[in-house]
Steps between C-alpha positions, in 0.01 A plus 500: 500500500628535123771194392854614541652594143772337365859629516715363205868545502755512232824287650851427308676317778408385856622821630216646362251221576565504876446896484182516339367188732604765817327752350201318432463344174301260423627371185810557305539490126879341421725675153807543446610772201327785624672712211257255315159544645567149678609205363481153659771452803690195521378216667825509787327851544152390576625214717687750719181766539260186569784373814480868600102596527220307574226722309409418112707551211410576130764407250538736222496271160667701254858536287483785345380855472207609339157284455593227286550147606825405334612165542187318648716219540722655756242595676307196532812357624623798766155472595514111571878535646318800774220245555754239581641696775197573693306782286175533469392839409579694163457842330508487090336674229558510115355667231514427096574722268165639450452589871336249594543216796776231332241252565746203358810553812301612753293170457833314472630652784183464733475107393787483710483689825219209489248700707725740679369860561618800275455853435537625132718772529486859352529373173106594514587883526639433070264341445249600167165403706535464846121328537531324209844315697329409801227359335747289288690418822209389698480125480900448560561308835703701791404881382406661804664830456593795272766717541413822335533879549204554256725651249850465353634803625348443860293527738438873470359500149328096534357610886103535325544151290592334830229707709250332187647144488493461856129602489420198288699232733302166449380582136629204255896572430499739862481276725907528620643706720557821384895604635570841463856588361722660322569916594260442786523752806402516853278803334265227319410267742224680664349517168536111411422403836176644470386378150617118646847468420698261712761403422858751433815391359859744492829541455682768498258630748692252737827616387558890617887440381378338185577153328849485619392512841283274677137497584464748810309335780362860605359561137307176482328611892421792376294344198376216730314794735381632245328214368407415816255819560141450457402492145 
């Protein structure tokens, strides 16, 4: 029998947490801003999702828009104020100016989650060499998962580099998860399923009424039986 994939959630609020839990989630990713791509939620907001679920939670590490660190400082210190309070899971991902991982703050930054498992985020989708990121990524401690769609518009155009990457799982610099995200459809799974993929992550896929209304405990079923058919 194949491993069950991974269902990743996008939740704002409890509300949403104790949705995508019923539905069958099996992780939830925690922003706030989604006007903003997701930005880091407050630490009162984390504390209320973790008293509301029991399943794992990835803290989004990020204060502004775009790709760029910012103030590496702040973040060090949100990240140490979420640890503090019980975290111990984290999504990030920077790139320089050049396109290139921002080797400098995401080394800060993953000196202290001090071990803690993260997934670098779709910052990899901008990025100027995809392989040539990994490979720089490697050796950092906690990486166990990318969040990527393949491409920067989505999963549509980036569904052949993720068919490719997930074909070299284990290689030096491939050895994390592969989560697929970003524009992803019901439509696509069959086809990542097949080349390996296992693990999923949405959004507004679990939010029919959109992101003023909360995650839909129907939607997330639906994905969950679909992951759950045979590969």
């Amino acid at each position: 029998m194949s491993k069950r994939a991974a269902l990743e959630v996008i939740a704002l609020g409890p509300e949403d947490a104790v949705a995508a839990q019923a539905g069958g989630a099996d992780r939830l990713e925690l922003v706030t801003d989604m006007a903003a791509d997701g930005l880091t939620p407050s630490v009162e907001t984390f504390a209320g999702i973790r008293a509301a679920v029991d399943i794992s939670l990835r803290v989004m590490l990020r204060r502004a828009d775009g790709f760029a660190a910012g103030d590496v400082d702040a973040l060090v210190r949100l990240a140490g104020e979420l640890r503090t309070a019980g975290a111990d899971e984290f999504v990030l991902g920077f790139l320089d100016e050049h396109g290139g991982p921002d080797l400098p703050a995401v080394e800060r930054i993953v000196a202290e989650l001090d071990g803690c498992r993260w997934t670098f985020h779709r910052a990899i989708d901008r990025a100027a060499d995809r392989d040539a990121l990994r490979k720089q990524l490697a050796d950092l401690p906690g990486l166990d998962a990318y969040l990527t769609a393949g491409a920067a518009s989505g999963v549509d155009e980036g569904l052949p580099t993720l068919v490719a990457e997930a074909a070299r799982r284990g290689e030096p610099g491939y050895e994390p998860r592969i989560m697929v995200g970003g524009g992803l459809r019901l439509d696509h799974v069959p086809r990542l399923r097949a080349a390996g993929v296992d693990a999923f992550h949405i959004g507004g896929a679990a939010r029919p009424g959109g992101w003023s209304a909360p995650v839909d405990v129907a939607a997330v079923a639906r994905w969950r039986r679909a992951l759950d058919e045979p590969a």
